[in-house]
C-alpha positions, 0 to 999 in steps of 0.5 A: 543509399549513401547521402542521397539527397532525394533518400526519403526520410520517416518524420516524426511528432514529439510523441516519435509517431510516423506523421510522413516523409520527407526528401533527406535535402528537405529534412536536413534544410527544414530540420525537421524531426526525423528517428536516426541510429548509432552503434557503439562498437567494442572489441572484447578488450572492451575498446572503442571503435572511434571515426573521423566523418569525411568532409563531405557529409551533410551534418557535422562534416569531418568530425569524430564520432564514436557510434555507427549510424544514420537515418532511418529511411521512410517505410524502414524499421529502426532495427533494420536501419541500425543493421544497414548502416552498421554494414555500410559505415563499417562493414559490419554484420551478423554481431549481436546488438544489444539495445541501450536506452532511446534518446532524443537530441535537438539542435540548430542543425538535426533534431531526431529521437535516436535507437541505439545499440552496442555490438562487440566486433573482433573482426576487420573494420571496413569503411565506407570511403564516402562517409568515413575517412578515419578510424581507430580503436580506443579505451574508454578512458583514451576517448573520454580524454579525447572528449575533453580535449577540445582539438577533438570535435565529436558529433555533438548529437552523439556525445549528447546521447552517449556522454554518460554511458562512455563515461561509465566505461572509463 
């Protein structure tokens, strides 16, 4: 399921229960409120593994990210969908996932309660050629450079949600 526009999508009210589904097209069009993913990735130097998004992708396209992630599918569980999209972004799989704290994040083009995890990864990094065009890994204090410098657009959902916790690595 690589951006599939008729992907069914699980809706959520505020209170992050389950109200329906929705085609993926129709979510992202109406911005309906849905629950997403995003995995920091470290190596055991503690560096983070941070990507460039290819310009074909449906929300914030070409832009840097530094977590793993996606939607979650209608009839998905969260954790599943954070162990799918971990494999399929970068081709990760079989590494301990340590839970950080949920968060919600709105704007004018996505509004999601977000699951996120950490993970430490010492093997190779596979992209995904449809959704990631670029990556590298950096120290906390290179991307928090990287995050005030404003040749750098991040994901703004991910900075939103995962700022402070970058920052306290640095």
């Amino acid at each position: 399921m690589h951006e599939q526009e008729d992907e069914l999508v699980a809706l959520l009210d505020d209170g992050n229960r389950i109200i329906g589904s929705a085609p993926r097209s129709v979510m992202r069009r109406d911005n309906l409120r849905h629950s997403a993913t995003g995995v920091v990735v470290r190596n055991p130097a503690g560096d983070i593994y941070v990507h460039r998004r290819t310009p074909t992708k449906d929300v914030y396209p070409g832009r840097y990210d530094f977590t793993a992630g996606g939607v979650v599918a209608a009839g998905e569980e969260p954790f599943h969908a954070v162990v799918r999209e971990l494999d399929e972004e970068l081709g990760i799989t079989g590494t301990e996932l340590t839970r950080l704290p949920e968060g919600d994040y709105a704007d004018e083009n996505t509004r999601y309660h977000a699951y996120l995890y950490t993970c430490v990864w010492d093997g190779p990094v596979r992209h995904q050629p449809e959704e990631v065009a670029w990556g590298a890994w950096m120290s906390p204090s290179e991307l928090v450079a990287k995050l005030d410098d404003p040749e750098w657009s991040f994901m703004p959902d991910t900075v939103g949600l995962l700022d402070a916790y970058v920052r306290s690595l640095a």
